[in-house]
Structures are given as C-alpha cells and as structure tokens.
C-alpha positions as CSV (number, residue, x, y, z in Angstrom):
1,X,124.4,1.8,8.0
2,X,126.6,4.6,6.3
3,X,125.8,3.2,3.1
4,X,122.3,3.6,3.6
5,X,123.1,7.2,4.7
6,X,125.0,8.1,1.9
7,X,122.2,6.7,-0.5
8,X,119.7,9.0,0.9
9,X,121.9,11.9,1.7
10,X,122.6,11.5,-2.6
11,X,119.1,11.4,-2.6
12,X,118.6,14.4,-0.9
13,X,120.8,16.4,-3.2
14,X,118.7,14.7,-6.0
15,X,115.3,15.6,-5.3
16,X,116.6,19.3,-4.0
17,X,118.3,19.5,-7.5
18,X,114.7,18.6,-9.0
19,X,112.8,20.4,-6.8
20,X,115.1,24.2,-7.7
21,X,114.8,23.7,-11.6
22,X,110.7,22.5,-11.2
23,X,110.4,25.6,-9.3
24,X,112.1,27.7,-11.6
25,X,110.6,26.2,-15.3
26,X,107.4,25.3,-14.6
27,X,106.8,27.7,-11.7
28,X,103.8,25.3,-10.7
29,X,102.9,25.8,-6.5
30,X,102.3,21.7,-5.7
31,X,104.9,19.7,-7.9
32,X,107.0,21.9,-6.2
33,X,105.8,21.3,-2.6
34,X,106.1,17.9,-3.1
35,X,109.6,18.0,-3.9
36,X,110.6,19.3,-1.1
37,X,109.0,17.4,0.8
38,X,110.2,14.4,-0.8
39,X,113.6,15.6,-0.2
40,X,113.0,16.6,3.1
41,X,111.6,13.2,3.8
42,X,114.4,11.7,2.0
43,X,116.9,13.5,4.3
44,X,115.7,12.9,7.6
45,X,115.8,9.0,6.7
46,X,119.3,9.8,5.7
47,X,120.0,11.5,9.4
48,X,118.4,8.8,11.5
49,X,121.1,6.2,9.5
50,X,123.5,8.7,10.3
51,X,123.2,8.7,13.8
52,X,122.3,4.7,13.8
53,X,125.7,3.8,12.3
54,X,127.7,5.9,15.3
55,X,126.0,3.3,17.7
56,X,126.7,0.3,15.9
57,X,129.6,-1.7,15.4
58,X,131.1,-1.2,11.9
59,X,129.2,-4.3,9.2
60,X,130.7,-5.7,6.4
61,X,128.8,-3.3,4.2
62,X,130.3,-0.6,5.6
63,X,134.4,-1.3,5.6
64,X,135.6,0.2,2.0
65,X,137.9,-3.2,1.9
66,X,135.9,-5.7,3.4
67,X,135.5,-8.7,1.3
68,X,132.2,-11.1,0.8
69,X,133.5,-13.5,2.8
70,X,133.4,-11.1,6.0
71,X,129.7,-11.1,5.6
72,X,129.2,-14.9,5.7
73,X,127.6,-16.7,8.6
74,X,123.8,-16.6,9.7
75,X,121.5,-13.9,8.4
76,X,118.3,-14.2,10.6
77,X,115.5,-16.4,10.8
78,X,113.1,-16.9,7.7
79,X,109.7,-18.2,7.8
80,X,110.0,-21.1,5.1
81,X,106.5,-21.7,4.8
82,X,104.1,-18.7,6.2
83,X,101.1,-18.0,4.7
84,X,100.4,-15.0,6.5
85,X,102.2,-11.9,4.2
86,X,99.7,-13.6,1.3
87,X,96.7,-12.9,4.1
88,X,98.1,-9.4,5.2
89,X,98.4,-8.6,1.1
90,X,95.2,-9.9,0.8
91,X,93.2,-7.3,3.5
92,X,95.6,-4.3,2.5
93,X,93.8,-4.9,-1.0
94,X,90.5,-5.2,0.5
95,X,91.0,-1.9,2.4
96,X,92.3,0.0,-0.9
97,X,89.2,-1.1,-2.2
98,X,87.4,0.0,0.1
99,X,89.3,3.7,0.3
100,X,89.1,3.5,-3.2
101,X,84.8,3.3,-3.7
102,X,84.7,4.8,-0.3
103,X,83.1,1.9,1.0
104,X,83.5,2.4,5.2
105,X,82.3,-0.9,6.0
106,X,84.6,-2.1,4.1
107,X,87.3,-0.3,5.1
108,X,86.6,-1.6,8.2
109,X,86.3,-4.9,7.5
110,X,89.6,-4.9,5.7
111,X,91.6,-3.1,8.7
112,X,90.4,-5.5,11.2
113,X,91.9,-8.3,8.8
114,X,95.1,-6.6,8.4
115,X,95.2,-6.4,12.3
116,X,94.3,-10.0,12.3
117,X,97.1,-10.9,9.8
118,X,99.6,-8.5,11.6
119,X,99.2,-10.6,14.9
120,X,98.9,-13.7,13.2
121,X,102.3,-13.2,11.8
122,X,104.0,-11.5,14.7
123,X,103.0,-14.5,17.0
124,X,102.9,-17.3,14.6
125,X,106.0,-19.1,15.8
126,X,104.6,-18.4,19.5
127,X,101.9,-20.6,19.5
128,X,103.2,-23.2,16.8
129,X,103.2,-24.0,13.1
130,X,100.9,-22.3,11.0
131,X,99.5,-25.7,9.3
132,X,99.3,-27.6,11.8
C-alpha cells in the first residue's frame, strides 16, 4: 500500500500546486474551492494508505527489489461468467436518467434495481450459479 500512498501524496502536491497558481491568475472563488478540495480529498486517501500499509505485511509491490516472480501465485476469485455488473450498469444508467430529467419515479425505480443488482451480485455464489 505505500505505492498507492505515494501516488496520492504526489497527487496532493499536484492539485495544491494547481490550486495556488488558479488562485493567483484567474482569482476565480469556485475553480479554486474545488481544488482544494480535490486535493484535500486526494490527501486523506493518501493518509488512510498510509496508515493501512503499517498494518500489513510488506507485498511485492512494495519491496524496491522485489521481482515479478515474488508476486506469482493466486490473485482472488473472479466471477467468469456474471451477468450482474451488466444489470448494476444497467440501473445506475436508469437512475442518471432519471436525476438527469428529474424524473423521481424514476429515480426510484432505478435505485431499487441497483439495490437488486447489488445483492444479486454480493450473494450470487451463495445461492448457486447465476444461469442455472
């Protein structure tokens, strides 16, 4: 996890950079805001990694001479054929449509089959194969 930290800790410094010489050229109240806040944003992610990676055992990832090999082995499980990300995709377009046109029926309709999707996917492997 300290190469994640570093990445947003260098974004950090980025969007700080950004957000001084916005503030100073164009002198404009909300870009500016929202720099900061990105950066802000940006640097508590980079923290919580930060703390993470003092808990946990040192990956491959993280050991300046570790070598591909070190990082061989099984990753995690992978649904092979789940067609439930295409459903969830599927009802968090609906809902945008719905936010979009304002439309609360709609919006509705496309949470509850998000929430549907969600729990269809989380327990999919509990109760058996999708396609069966």
């Amino acid at each position: 996890m300290k190469i994640e930290s570093r990445i947003f800790e260098i974004c950090s410094a980025f969007f700080i950079i950004c957000a001084l010489v916005y503030m100073f050229l164009a002198g404009e109240v909300v870009g500016t805001t929202a720099l900061w806040l990105t950066a802000g944003l940006s640097l508590i992610i980079g923290t919580y990694f930060r703390f993470v990676s003092r808990r946990l055992e040192e990956r491959p990832e993280d050991n300046p001479e570790g070598e591909i090999s070190d990082g061989a082995g099984e990753v995690g499980f992978f649904s092979p054929g789940s067609y439930w990300p295409l459903g969830m995709a599927a009802a968090a377009a609906l809902t945008g449509i719905g936010l979009a046109f304002w439309y609360a029926w709609l919006i509705l309709v496309g949470f509850t089959l998000i929430l549907i999707a969600v729990g269809g996917l989380v327990f999919e492997y509990h109760r058996g194969a999708a396609h069966h």
